[in-house]
GUVEX-654029 format. One line per field, with one value per residue (C-alpha): residue number from 1; residue in one letter; z, y, x. Coordinates in Angstrom, 2 decimals, decimal comma. Layout:
N
lovex = NUM; ...;
semar = a; ...;
pz = Z; ...;
py = Y; ...;
px = X; ...;
//
This chain:
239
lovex = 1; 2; 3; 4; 5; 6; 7; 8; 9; 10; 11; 12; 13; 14; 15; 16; 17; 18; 19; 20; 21; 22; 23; 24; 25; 26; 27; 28; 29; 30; 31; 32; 33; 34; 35; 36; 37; 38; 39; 40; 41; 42; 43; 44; 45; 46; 47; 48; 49; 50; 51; 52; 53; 54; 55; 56; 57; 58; 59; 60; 61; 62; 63; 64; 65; 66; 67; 68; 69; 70; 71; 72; 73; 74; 75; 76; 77; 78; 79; 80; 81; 82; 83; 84; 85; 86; 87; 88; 89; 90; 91; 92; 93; 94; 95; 96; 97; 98; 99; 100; 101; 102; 103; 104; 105; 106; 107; 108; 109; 110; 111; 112; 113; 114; 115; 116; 117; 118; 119; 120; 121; 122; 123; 124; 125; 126; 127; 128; 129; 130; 131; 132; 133; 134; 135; 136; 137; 138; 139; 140; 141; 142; 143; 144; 145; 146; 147; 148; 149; 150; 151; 152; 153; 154; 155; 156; 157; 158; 159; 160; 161; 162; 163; 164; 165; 166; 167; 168; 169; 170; 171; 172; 173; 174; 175; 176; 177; 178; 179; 180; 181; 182; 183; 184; 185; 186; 187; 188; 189; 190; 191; 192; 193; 194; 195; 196; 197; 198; 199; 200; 201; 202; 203; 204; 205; 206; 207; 208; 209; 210; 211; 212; 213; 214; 215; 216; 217; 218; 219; 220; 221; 222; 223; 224; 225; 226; 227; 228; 229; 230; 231; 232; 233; 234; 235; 236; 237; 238; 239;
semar = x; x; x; x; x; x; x; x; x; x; x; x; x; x; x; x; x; x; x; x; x; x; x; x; x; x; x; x; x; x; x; x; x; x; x; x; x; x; x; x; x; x; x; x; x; x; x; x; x; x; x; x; x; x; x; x; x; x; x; x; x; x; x; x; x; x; x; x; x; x; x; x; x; x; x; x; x; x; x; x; x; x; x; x; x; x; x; x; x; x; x; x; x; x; x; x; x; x; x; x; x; x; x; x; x; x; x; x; x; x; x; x; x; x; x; x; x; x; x; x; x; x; x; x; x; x; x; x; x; x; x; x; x; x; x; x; x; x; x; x; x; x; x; x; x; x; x; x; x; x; x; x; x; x; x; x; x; x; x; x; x; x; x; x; x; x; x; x; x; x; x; x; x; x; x; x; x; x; x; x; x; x; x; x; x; x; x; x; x; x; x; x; x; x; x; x; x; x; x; x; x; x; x; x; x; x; x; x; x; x; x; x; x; x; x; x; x; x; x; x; x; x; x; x; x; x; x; x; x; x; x; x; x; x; x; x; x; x; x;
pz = 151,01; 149,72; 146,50; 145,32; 147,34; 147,73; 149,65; 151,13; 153,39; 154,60; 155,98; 158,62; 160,41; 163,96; 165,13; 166,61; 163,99; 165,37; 165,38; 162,52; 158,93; 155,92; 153,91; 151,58; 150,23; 148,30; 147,33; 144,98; 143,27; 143,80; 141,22; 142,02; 143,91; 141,24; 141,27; 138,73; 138,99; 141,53; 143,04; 144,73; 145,38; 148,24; 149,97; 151,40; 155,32; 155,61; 158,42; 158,78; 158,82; 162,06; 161,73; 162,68; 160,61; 157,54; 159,12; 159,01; 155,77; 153,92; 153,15; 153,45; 153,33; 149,99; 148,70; 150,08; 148,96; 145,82; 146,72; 146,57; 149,62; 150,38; 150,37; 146,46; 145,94; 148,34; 145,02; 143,11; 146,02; 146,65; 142,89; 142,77; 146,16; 144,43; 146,85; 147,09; 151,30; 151,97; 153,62; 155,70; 158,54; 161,28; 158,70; 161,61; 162,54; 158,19; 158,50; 161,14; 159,20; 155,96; 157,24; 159,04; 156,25; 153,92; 156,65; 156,27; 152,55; 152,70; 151,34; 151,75; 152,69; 154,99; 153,82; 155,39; 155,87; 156,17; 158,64; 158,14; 161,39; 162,98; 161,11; 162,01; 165,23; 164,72; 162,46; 163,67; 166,87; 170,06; 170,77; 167,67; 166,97; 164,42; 162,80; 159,34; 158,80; 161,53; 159,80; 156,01; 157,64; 159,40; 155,93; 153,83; 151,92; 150,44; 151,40; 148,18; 150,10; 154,19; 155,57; 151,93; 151,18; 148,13; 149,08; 152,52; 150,55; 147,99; 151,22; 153,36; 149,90; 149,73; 153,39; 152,56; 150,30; 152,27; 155,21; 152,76; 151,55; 155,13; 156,14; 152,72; 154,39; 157,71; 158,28; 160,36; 160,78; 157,45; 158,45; 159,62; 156,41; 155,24; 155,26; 158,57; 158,34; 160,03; 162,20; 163,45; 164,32; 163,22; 163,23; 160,62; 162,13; 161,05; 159,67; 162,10; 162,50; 160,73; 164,73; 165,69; 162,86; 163,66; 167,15; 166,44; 164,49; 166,49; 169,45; 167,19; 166,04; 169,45; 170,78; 167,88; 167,21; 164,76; 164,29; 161,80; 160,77; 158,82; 160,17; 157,23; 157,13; 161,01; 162,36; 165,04; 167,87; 166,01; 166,37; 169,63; 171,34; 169,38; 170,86; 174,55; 174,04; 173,13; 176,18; 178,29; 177,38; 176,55; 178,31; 177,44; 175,58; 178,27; 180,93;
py = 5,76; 2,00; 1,58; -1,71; -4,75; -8,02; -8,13; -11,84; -13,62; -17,74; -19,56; -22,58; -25,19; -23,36; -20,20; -21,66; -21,69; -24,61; -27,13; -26,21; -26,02; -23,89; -24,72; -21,80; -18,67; -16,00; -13,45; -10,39; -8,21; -4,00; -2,12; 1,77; 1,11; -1,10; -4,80; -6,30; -10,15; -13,01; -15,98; -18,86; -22,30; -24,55; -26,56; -30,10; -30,23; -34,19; -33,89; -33,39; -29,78; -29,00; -28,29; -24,44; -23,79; -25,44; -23,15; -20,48; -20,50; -22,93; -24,76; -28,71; -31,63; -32,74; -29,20; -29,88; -33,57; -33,15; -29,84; -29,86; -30,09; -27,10; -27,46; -28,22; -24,97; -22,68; -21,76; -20,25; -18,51; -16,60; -16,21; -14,35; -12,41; -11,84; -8,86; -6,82; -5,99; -7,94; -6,72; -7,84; -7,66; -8,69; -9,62; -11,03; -14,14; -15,10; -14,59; -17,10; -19,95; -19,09; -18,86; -21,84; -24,22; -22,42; -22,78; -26,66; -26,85; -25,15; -21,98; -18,94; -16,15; -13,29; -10,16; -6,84; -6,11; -3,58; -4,33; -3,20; -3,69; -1,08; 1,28; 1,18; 1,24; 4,91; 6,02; 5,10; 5,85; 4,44; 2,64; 1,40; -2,75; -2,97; -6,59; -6,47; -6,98; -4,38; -1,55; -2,11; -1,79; 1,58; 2,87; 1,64; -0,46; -3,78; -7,27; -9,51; -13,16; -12,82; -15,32; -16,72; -15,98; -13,83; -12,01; -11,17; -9,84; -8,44; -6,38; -5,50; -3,82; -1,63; -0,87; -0,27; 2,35; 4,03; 4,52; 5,88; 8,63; 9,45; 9,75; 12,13; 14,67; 14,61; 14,09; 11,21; 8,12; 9,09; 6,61; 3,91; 3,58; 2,33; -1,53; -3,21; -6,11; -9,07; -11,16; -14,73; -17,66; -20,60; -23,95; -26,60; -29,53; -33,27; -35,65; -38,61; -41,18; -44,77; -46,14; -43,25; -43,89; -47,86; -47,07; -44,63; -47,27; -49,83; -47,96; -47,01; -50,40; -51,54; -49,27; -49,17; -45,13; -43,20; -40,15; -36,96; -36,39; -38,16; -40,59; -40,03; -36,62; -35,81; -34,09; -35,54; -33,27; -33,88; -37,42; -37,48; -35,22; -37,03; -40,46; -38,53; -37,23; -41,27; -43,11; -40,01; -40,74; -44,08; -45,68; -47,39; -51,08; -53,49; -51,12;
px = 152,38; 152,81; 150,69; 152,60; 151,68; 150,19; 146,99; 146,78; 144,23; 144,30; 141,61; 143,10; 141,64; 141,80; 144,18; 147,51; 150,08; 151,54; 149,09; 146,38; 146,68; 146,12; 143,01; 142,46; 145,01; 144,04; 146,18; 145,91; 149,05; 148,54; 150,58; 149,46; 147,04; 144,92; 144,71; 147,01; 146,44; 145,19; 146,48; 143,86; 144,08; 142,84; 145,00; 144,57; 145,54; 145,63; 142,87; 139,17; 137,96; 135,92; 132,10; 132,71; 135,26; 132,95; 130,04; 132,47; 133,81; 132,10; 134,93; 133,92; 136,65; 135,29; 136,16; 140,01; 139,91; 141,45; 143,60; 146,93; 149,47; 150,85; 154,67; 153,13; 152,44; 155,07; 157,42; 153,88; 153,11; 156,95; 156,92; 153,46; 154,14; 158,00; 159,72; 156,71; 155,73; 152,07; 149,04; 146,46; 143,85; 145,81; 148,76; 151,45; 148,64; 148,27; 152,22; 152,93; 151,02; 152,58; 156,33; 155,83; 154,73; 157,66; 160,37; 159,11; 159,14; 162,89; 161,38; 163,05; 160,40; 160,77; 158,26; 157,65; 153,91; 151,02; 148,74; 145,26; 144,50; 146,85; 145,96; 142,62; 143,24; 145,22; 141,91; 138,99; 136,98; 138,24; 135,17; 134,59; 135,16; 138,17; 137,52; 137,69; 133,91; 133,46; 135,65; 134,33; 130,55; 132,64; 133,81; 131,11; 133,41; 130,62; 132,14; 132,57; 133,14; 133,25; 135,72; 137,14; 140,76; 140,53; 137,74; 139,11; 142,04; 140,59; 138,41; 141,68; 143,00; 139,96; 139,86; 143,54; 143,07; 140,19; 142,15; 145,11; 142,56; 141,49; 145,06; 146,14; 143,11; 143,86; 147,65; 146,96; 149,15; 151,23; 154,31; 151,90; 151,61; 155,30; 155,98; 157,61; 159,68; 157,67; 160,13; 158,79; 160,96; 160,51; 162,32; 161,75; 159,73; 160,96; 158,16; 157,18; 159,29; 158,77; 158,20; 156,10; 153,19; 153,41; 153,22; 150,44; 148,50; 148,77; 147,71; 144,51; 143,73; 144,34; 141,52; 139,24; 139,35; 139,54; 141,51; 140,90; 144,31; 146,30; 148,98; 151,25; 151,20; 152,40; 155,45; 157,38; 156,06; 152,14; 152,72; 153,72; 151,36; 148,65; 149,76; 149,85; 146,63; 145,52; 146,58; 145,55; 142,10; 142,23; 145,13; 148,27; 148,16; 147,04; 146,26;
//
C-alpha cells in the first residue's frame, strides 16, 4: 500500500471548475506514512468571495487581498508535489481546479491519485454518510481545521492511514489502495480581449453596476458570458 504521497485539499469560490477560483491550498508531503513537510498559501481570485463560502471557511476577501495570483505560485506547488501520486477526499473535484489553472499557467502536471473517498465507500457501512467530516466522526479520527486546506489534508492523510490499517486486518480493498492516473481535459483559456474589457466597462458605466470580479483578470469565454449575463438583465446600450 502507498505510504509516499502528498495529501492536498483547495478551498474555491463555488464547485464548477470552470467558472470559480482557487482561494486557499494546502498540501502536506507523506514519506512512510509520516508527514515530512507542508505547503500553504492563499491565493487571490480577482473577485469577491461569496458570503457562504466566507461562512464556510472563514476565508474573507481581505484575507485574499494581498495573496498572491495563482499562476504565481503553480512552479512551488509541482516542485513540492514533485512525482509523488496525491490524495484526497474526493481527489478528481481538487484535481480539476488545479489542472485547470496549471494548463493556463503552461504548467505541465498530470498526477495519479488516492481517493479517500472511494475507499470509504469499499470500507465502511453502506448506510453510512462518507463526507470527510462524516467518516473521521466514523473512525474517531479529531478534525484539526474543518473546511481549511491544510487541515482538510492533513485529515484525509489520517483517515488515509486508518482505512490502510482496517484494510491490513481484514483483506479488504487491498488494490484500492494503489495510485490511479487522474485523466481530465483541459484546454488553455485565452485572457479577454483588449475590446472585450472596454466593451465590458462601458456597458458597466453605462448602467451604473458593479461587478465582483475583476475586469482585468477575465478569460475570453468569462468575459463574454459575463457581458451576456449584463444585457440579459439589464439590456443592451440604448435599449
Amino acid at each position: 500500500m502507498e505510504q509516499d504521497y502528498i495529501a492536498i485539499d483547495l478551498e474555491m469560490t463555488g464547485l464548477n471548475a470552470k467558472q470559480d477560483k482557487i482561494i486557499e491550498i494546502g498540501a502536506v508531503r507523506i514519506v512512510n506514512g509520516k508527514e515530512e513537510s507542508l505547503y500553504h498559501s492563499l491565493v487571490n481570485p480577482r473577485r469577491k468571495i461569496e458570503s457562504r463560502v466566507t461562512q464556510l471557511t472563514g476565508i474573507t476577501d481581505q484575507m485574499v487581498k494581498e495573496a498572491p495570483d495563482i499562476g504565481d505560485i503553480l512552479e512551488e506547488i509541482r516542485s513540492f508535489c514533485g512525482n509523488l501520486p496525491l490524495l484526497g477526499h474526493h481527489i478528481m473535484f481538487d484535481y480539476s481546479f488545479l489542472k485547470r489553472a496549471m494548463v493556463n499557467g503552461g504548467v505541465d502536471f498530470e498526477k495519479e491519485g488516492i481517493d479517500t473517498l472511494k475507499l470509504c465507500r469499499l470500507l465502511m457501512p453502506k448506510e453510512k454518510p462518507k463526507g470527510l467530516q462524516a467518516a473521521c466522526a466514523y473512525y474517531g479520527i479529531a478534525r484539526e481545521q474543518a473546511h481549511r486546506a491544510l487541515g482538510d489534508a492533513r485529515d484525509a492523510h489520517r483517515l488515509y492511514q486508518k482505512l490502510m490499517e482496517i484494510s491490513e486486518k481484514t483483506g479488504k480493498a487491498r488494490e484500492a489502495f494503489l495510485p490511479k492516473p487522474m485523466i481530465y481535459k483541459v484546454k488553455k483559456e485565452q485572457p479577454a480581449s483588449k475590446k472585450q474589457k472596454e466593451d465590458l466597462r462601458y456597458l458597466l458605466k453605462y448602467h451604473k453596476i458593479d461587478v465582483p470580479v475583476e475586469i482585468d483578470f477575465l478569460s475570453r469565454n468569462e468575459a463574454s458570458r459575463l457581458k451576456d449575463n449584463i444585457i440579459s438583465q439589464y439590456g443592451r446600450i440604448g435599449t
